[in-house]
Each structure stands twice: as C-alpha cells, then as structure tokens.
C-alpha positions as CSV (number, residue, x, y, z in Angstrom):
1,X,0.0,0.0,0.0
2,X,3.1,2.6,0.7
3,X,4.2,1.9,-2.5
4,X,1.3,2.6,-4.2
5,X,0.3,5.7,-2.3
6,X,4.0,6.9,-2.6
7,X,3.5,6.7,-6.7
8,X,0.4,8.1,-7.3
9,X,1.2,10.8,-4.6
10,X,4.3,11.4,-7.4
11,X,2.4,11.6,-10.5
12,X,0.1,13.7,-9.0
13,X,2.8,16.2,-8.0
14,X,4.3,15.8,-11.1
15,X,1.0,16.6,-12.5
16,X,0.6,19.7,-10.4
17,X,3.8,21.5,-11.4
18,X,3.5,20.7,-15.2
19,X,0.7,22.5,-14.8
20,X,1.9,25.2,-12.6
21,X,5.0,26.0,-14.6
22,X,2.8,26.1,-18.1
23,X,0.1,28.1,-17.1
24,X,1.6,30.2,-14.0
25,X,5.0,30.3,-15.0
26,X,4.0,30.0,-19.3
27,X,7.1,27.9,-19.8
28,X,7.1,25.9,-23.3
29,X,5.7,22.1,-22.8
30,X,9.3,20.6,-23.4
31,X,11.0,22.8,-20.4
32,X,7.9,22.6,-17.8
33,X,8.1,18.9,-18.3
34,X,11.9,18.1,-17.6
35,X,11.7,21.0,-14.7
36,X,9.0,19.0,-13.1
37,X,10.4,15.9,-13.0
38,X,13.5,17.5,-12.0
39,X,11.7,18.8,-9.2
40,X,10.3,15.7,-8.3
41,X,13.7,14.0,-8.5
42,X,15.3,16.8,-6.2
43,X,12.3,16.8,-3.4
44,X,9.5,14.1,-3.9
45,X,12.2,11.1,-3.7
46,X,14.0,12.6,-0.8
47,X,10.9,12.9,0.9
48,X,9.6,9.7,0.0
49,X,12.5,7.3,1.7
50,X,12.5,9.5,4.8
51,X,8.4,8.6,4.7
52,X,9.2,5.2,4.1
53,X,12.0,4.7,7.0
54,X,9.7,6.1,9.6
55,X,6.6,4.4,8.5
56,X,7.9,0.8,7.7
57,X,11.5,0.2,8.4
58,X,11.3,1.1,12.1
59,X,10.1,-2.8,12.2
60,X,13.0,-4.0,10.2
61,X,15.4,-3.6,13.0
62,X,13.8,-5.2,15.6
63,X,12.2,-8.0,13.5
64,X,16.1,-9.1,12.1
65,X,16.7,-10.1,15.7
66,X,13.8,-11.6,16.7
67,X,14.6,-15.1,16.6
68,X,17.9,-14.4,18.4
69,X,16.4,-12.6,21.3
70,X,13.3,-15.3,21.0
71,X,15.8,-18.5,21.5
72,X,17.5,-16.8,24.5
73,X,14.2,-16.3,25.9
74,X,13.0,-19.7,25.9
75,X,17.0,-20.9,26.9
76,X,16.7,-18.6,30.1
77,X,17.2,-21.3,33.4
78,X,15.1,-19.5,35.4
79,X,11.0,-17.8,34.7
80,X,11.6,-14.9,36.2
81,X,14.6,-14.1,33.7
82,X,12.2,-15.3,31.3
83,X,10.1,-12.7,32.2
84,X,12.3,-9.7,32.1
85,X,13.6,-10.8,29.0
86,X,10.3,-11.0,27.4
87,X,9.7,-7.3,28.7
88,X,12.7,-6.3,27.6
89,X,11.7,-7.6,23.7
90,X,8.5,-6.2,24.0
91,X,10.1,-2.6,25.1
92,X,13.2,-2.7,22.7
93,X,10.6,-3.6,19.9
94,X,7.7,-1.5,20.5
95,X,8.6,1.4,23.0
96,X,6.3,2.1,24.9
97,X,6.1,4.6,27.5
98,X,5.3,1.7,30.4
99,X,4.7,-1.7,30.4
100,X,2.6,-3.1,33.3
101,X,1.4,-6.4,33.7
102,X,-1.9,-7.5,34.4
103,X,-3.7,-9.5,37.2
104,X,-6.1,-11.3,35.1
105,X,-5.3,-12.8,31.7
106,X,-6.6,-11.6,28.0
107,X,-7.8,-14.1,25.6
108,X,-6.2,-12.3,23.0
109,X,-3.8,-9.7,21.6
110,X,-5.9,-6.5,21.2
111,X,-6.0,-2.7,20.9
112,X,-7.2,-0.8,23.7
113,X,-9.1,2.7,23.6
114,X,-7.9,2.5,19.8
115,X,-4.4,1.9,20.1
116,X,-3.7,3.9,23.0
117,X,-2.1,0.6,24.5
118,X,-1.3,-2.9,23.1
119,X,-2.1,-6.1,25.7
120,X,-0.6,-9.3,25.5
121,X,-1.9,-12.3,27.1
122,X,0.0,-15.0,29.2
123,X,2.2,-17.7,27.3
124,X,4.7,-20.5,28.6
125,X,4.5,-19.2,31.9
126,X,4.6,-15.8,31.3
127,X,2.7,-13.4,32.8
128,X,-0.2,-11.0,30.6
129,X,0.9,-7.3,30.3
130,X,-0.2,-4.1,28.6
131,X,2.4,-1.6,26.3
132,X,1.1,1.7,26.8
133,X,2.0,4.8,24.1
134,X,4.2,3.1,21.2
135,X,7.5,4.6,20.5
136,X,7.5,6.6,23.3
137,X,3.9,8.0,22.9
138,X,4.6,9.1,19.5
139,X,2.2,6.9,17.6
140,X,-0.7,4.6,18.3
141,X,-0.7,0.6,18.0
142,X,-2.0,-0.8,14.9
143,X,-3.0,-4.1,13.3
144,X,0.6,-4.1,12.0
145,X,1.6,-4.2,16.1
146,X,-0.8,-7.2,16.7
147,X,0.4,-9.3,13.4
148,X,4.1,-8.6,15.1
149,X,3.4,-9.5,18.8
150,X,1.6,-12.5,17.2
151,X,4.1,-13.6,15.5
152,X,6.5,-13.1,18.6
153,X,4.3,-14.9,20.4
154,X,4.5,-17.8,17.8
155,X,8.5,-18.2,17.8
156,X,8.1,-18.1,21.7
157,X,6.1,-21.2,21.3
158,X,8.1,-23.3,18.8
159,X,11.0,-22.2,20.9
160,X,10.2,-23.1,24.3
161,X,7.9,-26.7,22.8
162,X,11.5,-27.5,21.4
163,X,13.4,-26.5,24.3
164,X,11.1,-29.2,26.6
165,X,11.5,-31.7,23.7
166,X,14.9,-31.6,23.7
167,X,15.3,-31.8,27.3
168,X,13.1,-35.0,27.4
169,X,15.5,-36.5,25.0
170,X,18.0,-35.7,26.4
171,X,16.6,-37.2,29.7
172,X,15.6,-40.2,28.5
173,X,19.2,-40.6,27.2
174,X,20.4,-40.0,30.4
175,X,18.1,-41.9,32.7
176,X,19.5,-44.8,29.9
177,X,22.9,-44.4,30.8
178,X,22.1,-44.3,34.2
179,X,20.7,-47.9,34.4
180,X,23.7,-49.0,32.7
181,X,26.3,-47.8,35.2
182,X,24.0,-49.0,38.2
183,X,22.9,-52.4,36.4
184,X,26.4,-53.2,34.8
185,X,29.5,-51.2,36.0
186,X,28.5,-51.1,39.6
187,X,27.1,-54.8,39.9
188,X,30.7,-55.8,38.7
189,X,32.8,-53.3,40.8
190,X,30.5,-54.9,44.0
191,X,32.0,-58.4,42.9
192,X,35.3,-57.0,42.5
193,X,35.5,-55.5,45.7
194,X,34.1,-59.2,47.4
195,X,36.9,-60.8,45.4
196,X,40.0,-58.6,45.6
197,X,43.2,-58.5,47.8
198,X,43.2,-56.4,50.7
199,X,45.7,-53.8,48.9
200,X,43.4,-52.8,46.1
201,X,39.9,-52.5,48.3
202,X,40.5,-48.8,48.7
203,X,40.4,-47.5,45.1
204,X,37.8,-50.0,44.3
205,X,35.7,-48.5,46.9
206,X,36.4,-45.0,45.6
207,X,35.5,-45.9,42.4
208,X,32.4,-47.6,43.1
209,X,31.6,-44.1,45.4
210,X,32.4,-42.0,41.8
211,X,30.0,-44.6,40.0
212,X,27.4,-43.4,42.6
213,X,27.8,-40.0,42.6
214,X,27.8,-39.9,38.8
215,X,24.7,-41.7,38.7
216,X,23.3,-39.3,41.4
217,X,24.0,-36.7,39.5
218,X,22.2,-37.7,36.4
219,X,19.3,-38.0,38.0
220,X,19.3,-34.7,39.1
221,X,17.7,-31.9,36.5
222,X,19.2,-28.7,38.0
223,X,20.6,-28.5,41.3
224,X,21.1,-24.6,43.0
225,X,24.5,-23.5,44.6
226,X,23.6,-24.1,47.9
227,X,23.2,-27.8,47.4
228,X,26.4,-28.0,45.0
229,X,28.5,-26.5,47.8
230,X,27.2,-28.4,50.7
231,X,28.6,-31.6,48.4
232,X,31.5,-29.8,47.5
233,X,32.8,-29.3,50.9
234,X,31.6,-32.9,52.3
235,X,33.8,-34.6,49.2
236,X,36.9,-32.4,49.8
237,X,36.5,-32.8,53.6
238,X,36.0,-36.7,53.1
239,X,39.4,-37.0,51.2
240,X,41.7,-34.8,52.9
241,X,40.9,-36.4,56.2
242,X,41.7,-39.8,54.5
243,X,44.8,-38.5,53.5
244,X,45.7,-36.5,56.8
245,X,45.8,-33.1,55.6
246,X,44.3,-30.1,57.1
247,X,41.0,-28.5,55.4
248,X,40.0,-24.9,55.4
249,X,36.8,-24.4,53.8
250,X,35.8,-20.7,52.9
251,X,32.2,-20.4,51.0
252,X,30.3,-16.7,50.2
253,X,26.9,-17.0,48.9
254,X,24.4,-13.9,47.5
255,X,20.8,-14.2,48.6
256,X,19.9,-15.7,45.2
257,X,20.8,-18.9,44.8
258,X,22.9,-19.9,41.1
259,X,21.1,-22.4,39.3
260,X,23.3,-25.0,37.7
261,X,22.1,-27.6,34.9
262,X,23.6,-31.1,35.3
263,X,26.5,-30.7,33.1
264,X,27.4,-27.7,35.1
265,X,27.4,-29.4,38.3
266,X,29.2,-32.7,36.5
267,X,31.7,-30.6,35.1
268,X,32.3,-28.2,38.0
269,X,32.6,-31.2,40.8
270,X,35.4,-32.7,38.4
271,X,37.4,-29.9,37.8
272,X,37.4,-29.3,42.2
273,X,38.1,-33.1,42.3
274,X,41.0,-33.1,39.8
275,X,42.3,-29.7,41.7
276,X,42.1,-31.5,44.8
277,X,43.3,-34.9,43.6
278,X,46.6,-33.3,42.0
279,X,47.0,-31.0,45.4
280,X,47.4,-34.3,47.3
281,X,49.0,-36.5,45.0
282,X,51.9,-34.1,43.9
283,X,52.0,-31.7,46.3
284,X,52.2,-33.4,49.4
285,X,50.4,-30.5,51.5
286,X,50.0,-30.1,55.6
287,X,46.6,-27.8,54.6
288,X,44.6,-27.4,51.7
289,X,42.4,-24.1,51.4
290,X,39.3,-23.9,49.6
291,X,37.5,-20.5,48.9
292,X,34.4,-20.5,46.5
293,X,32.0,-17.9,46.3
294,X,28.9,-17.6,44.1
295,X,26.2,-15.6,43.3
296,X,23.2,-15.6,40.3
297,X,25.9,-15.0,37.7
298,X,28.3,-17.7,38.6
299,X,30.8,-19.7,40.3
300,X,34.5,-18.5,41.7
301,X,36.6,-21.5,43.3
302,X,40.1,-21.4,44.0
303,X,41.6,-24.5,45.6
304,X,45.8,-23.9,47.2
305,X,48.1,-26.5,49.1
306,X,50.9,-25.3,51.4
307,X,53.2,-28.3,49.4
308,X,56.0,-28.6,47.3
309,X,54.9,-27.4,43.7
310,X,57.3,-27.0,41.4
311,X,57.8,-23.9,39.5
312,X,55.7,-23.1,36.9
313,X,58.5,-23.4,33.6
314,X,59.2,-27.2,35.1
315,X,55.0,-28.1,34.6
316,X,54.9,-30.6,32.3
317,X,51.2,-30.5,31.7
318,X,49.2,-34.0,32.0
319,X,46.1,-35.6,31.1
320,X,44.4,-34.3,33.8
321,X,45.6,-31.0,33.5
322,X,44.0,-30.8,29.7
323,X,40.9,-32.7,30.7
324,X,40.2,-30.2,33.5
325,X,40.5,-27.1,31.2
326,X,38.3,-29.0,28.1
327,X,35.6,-29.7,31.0
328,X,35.9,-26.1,31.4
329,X,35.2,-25.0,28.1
330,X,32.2,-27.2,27.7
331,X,30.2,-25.1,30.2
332,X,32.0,-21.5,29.2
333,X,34.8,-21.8,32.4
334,X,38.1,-20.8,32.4
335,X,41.1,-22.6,35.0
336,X,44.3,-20.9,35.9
337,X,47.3,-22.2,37.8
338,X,49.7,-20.1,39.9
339,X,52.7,-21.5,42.0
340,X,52.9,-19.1,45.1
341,X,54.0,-21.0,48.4
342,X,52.2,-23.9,46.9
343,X,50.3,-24.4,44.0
344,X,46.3,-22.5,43.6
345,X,44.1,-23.1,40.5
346,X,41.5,-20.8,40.1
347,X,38.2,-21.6,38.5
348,X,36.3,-19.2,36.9
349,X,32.7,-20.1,36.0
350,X,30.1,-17.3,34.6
351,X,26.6,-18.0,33.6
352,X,25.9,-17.2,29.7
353,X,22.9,-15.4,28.6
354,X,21.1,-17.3,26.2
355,X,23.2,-20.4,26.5
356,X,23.2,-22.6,23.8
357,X,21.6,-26.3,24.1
358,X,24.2,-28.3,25.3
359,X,24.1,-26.2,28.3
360,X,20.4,-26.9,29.1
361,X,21.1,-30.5,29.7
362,X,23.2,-32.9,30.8
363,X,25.5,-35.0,28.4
C-alpha cells in the first residue's frame, strides 16, 4: 500500500507543477516537463524514503533479531529471567512509554481505547501485560503491532515446545545411561571388591563411590548453589581427612541462589576433584584451602596447598591438566594455575545469557 500511495502521490505532483510552470510560469511544454520531473527528483524522492524509513523500516530492525532474542528467551534457566527478558523484547521492539502487567489474563492480543495501549496475554508461563503509548507515545498501535506481537508470540512457542522436547531426549538418554552404570558397572565393581586382595579395596571402593555420585547426579535436572557446595565441601572434607591433611573451607553465597544444569554441576565437581586430587597426590600439603564464592551469575573457586609445587616453567602438563580445562570450556569456564607458596588453580565459571543447548542438559 506505501508503494502505491507513494506513486500516485508522485504523479500527481508531477502533475501539479507541469501545470503550474505552463500556465503560472507560461514555460514551453518541453522545459515545464523536464523541470517537473527534475523537481520531483530533487524533493519528492528525498521525501519519500525519509516517509518510508519512519513508517515501515522502524520494524525491520527489531524483526532481524527476533529469533535471536526469542531462543534466549525460551534458553533462560530461570522464569523470572524469562520474564524480564520478554519485557525487555516487548520494550526494545515497541517502545512504549510503560509496560505493566496484568492481574487477570486476556484471551487475546488487542487494541485498547484505539491503540492507545497494546495487551498481550500470558504464554509459557509468562505473565499478561499491557504496552502503553508506542514509541514513546509518539504513535498509536495498529493491526501491524498485533500481526508482530503474534508472530512473537509464535516463535516463543516453537521455541520453548522444542526447548522441553529436547530436554526430554535428552533425559531419557540419560536416565538410559544411568541404568547401565548401576545395572552393569557397579554390579561388577561390587564383585570385585568381594573378590579382591586387601591392597586394592580402597580405590575399588572410591570408584564404586564416583560410580554413585555420577549416577546421582544424572538423575538430578538442576541442582542450585547451595546444594552443590554443601557436596562440594563434604567430598573435599572426606578426602583430605583420609589423607591427613588439614581443610580450610571458605564459601560466600548472595541471597539468590545460582542455578546450575547437570552438566554444570558434573563438570564443575570434576574440575574441584581433579584440583584436589593433583594437590594431594603431587603436592604433598600439611593444609589445603578452599575459597568459593557464588552468586546468580556464577561460580569463583580457587583450591591452594601449602606443598612442594614446582615452578611453573618445570610443569609438564598431564592428562588431567588438559581434561580439566576442556571440562571447562564445555560449560564456558576458564582454569588458571599459579605457583605461590604452593600451587592455587582458580576456576572461573560465569553463567551465559542465552546459552546454547548443550548447556540446558546434561551429556
């Protein structure tokens, strides 16, 4: 419709100072004609692309990155980030002067006292609100407003339905894998320990205690900081005891708690147990000091030994070195090692907006 209104708006104009410049101006027919269109060319086209990038591409922008602010919505671990993040679409989209939400839900999209505000019912969890004064109270809503919030509201759908369906797969596959370790692995570690020399009951144990854990683990779907830690600090208590060495456990929590998907729990607990592991085995420590502190946005652990590291340009880097530090990148983590009166490796864990899907569930 722009287009075509735009056109016949420029014929007409072009009409209009043919005329003008024959009769008012009594140029010959040849000059009043190129003049005209030269006019038109000078002021009518101008005019007509500034029209059309206030009327119609203001929604390119915003539409480009739908789906990329859509995915991260439906990726969010927690609803109320969901939430903001759908508020903050609707606002970076629309503009409105406020956005409230409503106590009661709408059954539909709609226009209210003709378009002085947009409302949007409820969906995936989400609560219904109302945008009030589009682009800040410059303009009214329109039917073009509804088609878009619809077909927001459609993506958000097909987003979040194959978030849940991959999460089911992928907790089928797990539950799988979980029978198998507890049906297979640990039936025949049981026998081995029964059958075994006295000298080789103790890692058997601790392995069959890892196949536990692992199996506890994937049974869990998300698991907050507060559990992780209490965990955390019974482990690492649990094996320095066993190998005589003083703990000294340091934890700092925020009031709201970090929520961490299964591979982020998995992947944190084996980097800590790899710190720990090389801090007893190598180092040969009196004390081992343990320091985490997390809040909503992540995870900060750093794990030193008072033993006898070497220095830093003797390392020659292991397996276990390289396996901690690909666990990391998995979940977006970073380890560090420093040799200062013993050896401290820092990890460095930071929750990702809009994670992708491997983060969302466990391998």
């Amino acid at each position: 419709w722009f287009r075509a209104l735009s056109w016949f708006g420029g014929a007409l104009l072009l009409i209009a100072l043919d005329m003008l410049l024959v009769y008012g101006l009594h140029l010959s027919g040849d000059i009043s004609l190129v003049l005209a269109l030269l006019i038109c060319g000078l002021v009518w086209l101008p005019f007509r692309q500034w029209l059309w990038q206030r009327l119609i591409q203001r929604y390119a922008a915003p539409e480009q990155n739908l789906f990329r602010d859509i995915v991260a919505i439906a990726l969010a671990p927690q609803l109320k980030e969901r939430g903001q993040r759908w508020v903050d679409l609707l606002t970076g989209t629309f503009r409105p002067l406020s956005v409230q939400a409503l106590a009661e839900d709408v059954e539909r999209v709609s226009l209210v006292e003709h378009g002085r505000a947009l409302r949007i019912p409820a969906l995936v969890g989400l609560p219904a609100c109302e945008l009030s004064y589009a682009d800040a109270g410059r303009r009214l809503f329109g039917s073009r407003d509804i088609a878009l919030v619809l077909q927001m509201m459609a993506m958000l759908r097909y987003a979040d339905s194959s978030r849940d369906a991959y999460q089911r797969g992928a907790s089928g596959e797990r539950e799988r894998i979980r029978r198998d370790i507890h049906d297979d692995i640990g039936a025949r570690l049981l026998t081995l320990l029964h059958t075994c020399g006295p000298e080789h009951r103790p890692l058997i144990r601790e392995t069959l205690d890892d196949a536990r854990a692992l199996v506890k683990t994937m049974e869990m779907s998300v698991t907050d900081s507060r559990q992780a830690l209490e965990h955390w600090q019974a482990e690492i208590r649990q094996r320095c005891e066993a190998a005589a060495v003083e703990l000294h456990w340091q934890q700092f929590e925020s009031d709201q708690e970090l929520i961490l998907t299964p591979r982020e729990y998995s992947n944190l607990t084996r980097i800590l147990r790899e710190a720990v592991s090389n801090a007893l085995r190598h180092g040969a420590p009196n004390n081992v000091t343990v320091v985490i502190e997390a809040n909503v946005s992540g995870v900060t652990a750093t794990v030193c030994d008072d033993g006898n590291a070497k220095p830093a340009s003797q390392w020659e880097r292991g397996r276990g070195c390289n396996i901690m530090q690909e666990r990391a990148r998995e979940i977006g983590a970073e380890v560090s090692w420093e040799v200062e009166s013993g050896c401290r490796v820092i990890v460095r864990f930071e929750r990702r907006s809009g994670a992708p899907f491997p983060a969302v569930a466990a391998s």
